[in-house]
Residue, then its C-alpha position, 0 to 999 in steps of 0.5 A: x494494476x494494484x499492486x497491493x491493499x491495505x486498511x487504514x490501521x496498517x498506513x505505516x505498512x504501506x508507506x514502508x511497502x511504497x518506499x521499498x520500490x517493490x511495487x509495480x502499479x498502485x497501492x490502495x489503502x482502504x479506508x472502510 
């Protein structure tokens, strides 16, 4: 299951997003 996508410019935001804890499955940064 994916939680959430984010690109590769928006990395700081998926780092806050995995340190939240409100994520149920994997977070997907795109680097395309």
């Amino acid at each position: 299951m994916i939680a959430k996508q984010f690109s590769l410019e928006k990395i700081a935001d998926a780092h806050r997003f995995m340190e939240s804890n409100q994520q149920v499955g994997k977070i997907i940064v795109r680097t395309r």
